[in-house]
N, C-alpha and C positions, 0 to 999 in steps of 0.2 A: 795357095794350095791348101788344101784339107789335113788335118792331122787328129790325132787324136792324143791329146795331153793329158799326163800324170804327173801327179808329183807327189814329192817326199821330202824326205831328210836326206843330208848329204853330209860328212866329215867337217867340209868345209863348211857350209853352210851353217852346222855346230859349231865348229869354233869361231867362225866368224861372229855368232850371235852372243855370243860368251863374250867377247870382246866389244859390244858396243853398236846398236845399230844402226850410230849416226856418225859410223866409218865408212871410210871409202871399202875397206878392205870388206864390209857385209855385201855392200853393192856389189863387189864382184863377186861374191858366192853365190848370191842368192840371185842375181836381176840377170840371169843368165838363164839360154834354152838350151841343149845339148840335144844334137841331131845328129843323123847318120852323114855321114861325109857325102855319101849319092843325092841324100837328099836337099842337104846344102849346094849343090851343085846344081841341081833340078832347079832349084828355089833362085839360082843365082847368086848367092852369098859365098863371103869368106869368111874364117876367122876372126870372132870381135865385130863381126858386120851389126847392124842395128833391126830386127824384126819387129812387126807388128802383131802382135797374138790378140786374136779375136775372138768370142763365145757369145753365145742369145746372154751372158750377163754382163758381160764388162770388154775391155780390151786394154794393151798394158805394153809396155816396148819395152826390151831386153837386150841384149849380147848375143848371139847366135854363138857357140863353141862346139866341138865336134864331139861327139862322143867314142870314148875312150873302147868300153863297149858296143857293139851294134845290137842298136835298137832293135822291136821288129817293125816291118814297111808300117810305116803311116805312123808312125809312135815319137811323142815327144817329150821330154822331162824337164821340169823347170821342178829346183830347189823349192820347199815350201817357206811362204813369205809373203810379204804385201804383195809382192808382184806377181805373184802365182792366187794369189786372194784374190787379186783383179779379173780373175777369167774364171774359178772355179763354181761349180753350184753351191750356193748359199745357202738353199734349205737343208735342215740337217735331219730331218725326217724323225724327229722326237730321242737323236740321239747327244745332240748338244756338240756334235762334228760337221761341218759341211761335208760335201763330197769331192774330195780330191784325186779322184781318179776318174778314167773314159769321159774326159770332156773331148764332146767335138769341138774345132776350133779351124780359123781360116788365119794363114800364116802367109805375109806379106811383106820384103823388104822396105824399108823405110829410110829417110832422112831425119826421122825426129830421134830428140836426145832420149835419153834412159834417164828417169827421175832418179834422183838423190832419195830414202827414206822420209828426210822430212817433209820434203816436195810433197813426195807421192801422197803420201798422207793430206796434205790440205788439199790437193783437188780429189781426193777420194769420194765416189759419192755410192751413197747406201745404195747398194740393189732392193730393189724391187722383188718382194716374195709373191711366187705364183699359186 
């Protein structure tokens, strides 16, 4: 399915990073997508289910969780973080930020695991500047 992914900061997300980012406890703040409950449904997922987030720069697997708020149709928010680094645009257009908002993205249930921080880190590979 098509979406359109944003991200940010989150509470948790903060305190988790405050605490250590080679916790379990980051991993669940951060390695996580929050979606509309319709949409999850649409998508076929549950709760904790495992998704594939895809963009023209990277692709990255997270925790599906529902969001608390509703989103609008087509919107989806992953905490910012390596794992939200993995799909965002890279160029930062002379302002020394990438661009963390209106990525389009293809969002696809999965069997593969959700990387640990360190993990994800050694198979990390540089995007490509267009």
């Amino acid at each position: 399915m098509k979406f359109i992914l944003n991200t940010g900061r989150t509470v948790w997300q903060g305190q988790a990073i405050e605490s250590g980012k080679d916790l379990q406890m980051y991993v669940d703040a951060a390695a996580i997508c929050y979606m509309n409950k319709e949409q999850m449904e649409d998508l076929g997922v549950k709760p904790g289910d495992n998704i594939k987030i895809v963009s023209e720069y990277g692709d990255v697997v997270v925790k599906v969780v529902p969001n608390v708020e509703t989103l609008p149709e087509g919107m989806l928010y992953v905490p910012m973080g390596p794992w939200a680094n993995r799909v965002i645009r890279p160029i930062t257009d002379c302002t020394a930020t990438p661009s963390f908002k209106n990525i389009p993205v293809d969002v696809t249930p999965t069997e593969e695991a959700v990387l640990d921080m360190p993990t994800l880190m050694k198979v990390y590979k540089k995007a490509q500047m267009i």
